[in-house]
C-alpha positions as CSV (number, residue, x, y, z in Angstrom):
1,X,31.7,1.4,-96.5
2,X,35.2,1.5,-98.1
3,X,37.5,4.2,-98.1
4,X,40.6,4.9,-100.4
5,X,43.8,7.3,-100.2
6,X,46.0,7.6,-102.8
7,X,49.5,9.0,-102.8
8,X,52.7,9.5,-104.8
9,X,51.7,12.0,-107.6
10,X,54.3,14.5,-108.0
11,X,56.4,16.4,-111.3
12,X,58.5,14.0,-113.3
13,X,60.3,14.5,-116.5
14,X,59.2,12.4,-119.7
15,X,60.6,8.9,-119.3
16,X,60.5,9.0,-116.1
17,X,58.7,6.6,-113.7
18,X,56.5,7.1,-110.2
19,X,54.9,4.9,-108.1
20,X,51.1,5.5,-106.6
21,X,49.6,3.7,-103.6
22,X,46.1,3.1,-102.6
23,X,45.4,1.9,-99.0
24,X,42.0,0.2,-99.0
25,X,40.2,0.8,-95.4
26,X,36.5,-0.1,-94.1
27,X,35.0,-3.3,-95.7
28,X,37.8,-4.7,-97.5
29,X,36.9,-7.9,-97.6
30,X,34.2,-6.7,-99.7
31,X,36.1,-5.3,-102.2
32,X,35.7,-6.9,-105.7
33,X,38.3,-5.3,-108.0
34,X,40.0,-1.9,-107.5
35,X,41.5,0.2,-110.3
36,X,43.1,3.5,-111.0
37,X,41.7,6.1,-113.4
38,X,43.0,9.5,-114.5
39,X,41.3,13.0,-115.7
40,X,43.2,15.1,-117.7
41,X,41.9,18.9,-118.6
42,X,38.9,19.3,-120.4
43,X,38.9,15.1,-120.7
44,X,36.3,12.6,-119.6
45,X,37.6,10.3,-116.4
46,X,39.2,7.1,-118.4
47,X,40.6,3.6,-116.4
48,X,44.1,3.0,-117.1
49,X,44.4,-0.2,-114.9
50,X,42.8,-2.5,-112.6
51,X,43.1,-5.4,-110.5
52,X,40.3,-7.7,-109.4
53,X,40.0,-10.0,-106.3
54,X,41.2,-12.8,-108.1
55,X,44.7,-11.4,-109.6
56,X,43.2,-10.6,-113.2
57,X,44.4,-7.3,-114.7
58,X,43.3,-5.1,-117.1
59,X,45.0,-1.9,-118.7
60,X,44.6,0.9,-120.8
61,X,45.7,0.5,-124.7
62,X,47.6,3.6,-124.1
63,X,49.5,2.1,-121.0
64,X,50.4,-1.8,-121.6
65,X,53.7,-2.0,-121.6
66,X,54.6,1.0,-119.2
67,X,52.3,0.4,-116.4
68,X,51.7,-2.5,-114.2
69,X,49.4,-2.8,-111.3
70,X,49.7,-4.9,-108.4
71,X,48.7,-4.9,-104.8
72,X,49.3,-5.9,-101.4
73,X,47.5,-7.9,-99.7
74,X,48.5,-7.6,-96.2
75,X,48.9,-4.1,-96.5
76,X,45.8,-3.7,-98.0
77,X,47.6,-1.1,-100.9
78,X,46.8,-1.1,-105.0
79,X,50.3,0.0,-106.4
80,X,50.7,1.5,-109.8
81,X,54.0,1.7,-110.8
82,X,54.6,4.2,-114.2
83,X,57.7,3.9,-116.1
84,X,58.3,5.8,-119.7
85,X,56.0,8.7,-118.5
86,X,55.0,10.7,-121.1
87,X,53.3,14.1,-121.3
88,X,50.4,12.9,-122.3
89,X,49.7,10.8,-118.9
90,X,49.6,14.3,-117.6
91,X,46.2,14.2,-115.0
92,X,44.6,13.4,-111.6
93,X,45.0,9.8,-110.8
94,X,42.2,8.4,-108.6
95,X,42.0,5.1,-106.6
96,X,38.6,3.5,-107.4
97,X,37.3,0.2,-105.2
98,X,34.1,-1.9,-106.0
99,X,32.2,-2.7,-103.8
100,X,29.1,-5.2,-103.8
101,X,26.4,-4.9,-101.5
102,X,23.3,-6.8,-101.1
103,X,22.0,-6.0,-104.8
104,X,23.9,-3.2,-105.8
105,X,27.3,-2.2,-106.7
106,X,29.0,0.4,-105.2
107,X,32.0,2.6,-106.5
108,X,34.1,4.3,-103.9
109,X,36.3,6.9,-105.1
110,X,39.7,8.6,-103.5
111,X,40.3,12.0,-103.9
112,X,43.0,11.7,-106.5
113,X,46.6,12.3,-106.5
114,X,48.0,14.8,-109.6
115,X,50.7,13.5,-112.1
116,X,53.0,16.4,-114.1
117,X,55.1,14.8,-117.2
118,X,57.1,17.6,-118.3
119,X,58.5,17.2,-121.7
């Protein structure tokens, strides 16, 4: 099993940036990829970046250019840094690992961290 804690949600003002962390725990070396999606109100749970084992990225439309992941090897930590928030990246971050397992994939999930861009 794999477990993930996320941190460094808090209230910024519009163009402002935040940092969030994920510390990875459990089987890590089974980790394939990890990732970081958001849920805003009354919206479906979207990625907006992830990372995979190998270095290889992938963001959001609605993020490139403002958002960058990265991670930590040694510290076994996802980062994903924000800059030009806007109010519309208003939501619930969570920290999402991958996990293979004999045949199956398995998803473990954090239990989010809450982003406020006031405008």
């Amino acid at each position: 099993q794999v477990q993930v804690v996320e941190s460094g949600g808090g209230l910024v003002q519009a163009g402002g940036s935040l940092r969030l962390s994920c510390v990875a725990s459990g089987r890590i070396f089974s980790i394939e990829a990890m990732g970081w999606y958001r849920q805003a109100p009354g919206k479906q749970r979207e990625l907006v970046a992830a990372i995979t084992r190998g270095g290889s990225t992938n963001y959001a439309d609605s993020v490139k250019g403002r958002f960058t992941i990265s991670r930590d090897n040694a510290k076994n930590t996802v980062y994903l840094q924000m800059n030009s928030l806007k109010a519309e990246d208003t939501a619930v971050y969570y920290c999402n690992a991958v996990s293979p397992e004999g045949r199956y994939r398995y998803d473990y999930w954090g239990q989010g961290t809450r982003v406020t861009v006031s405008s």
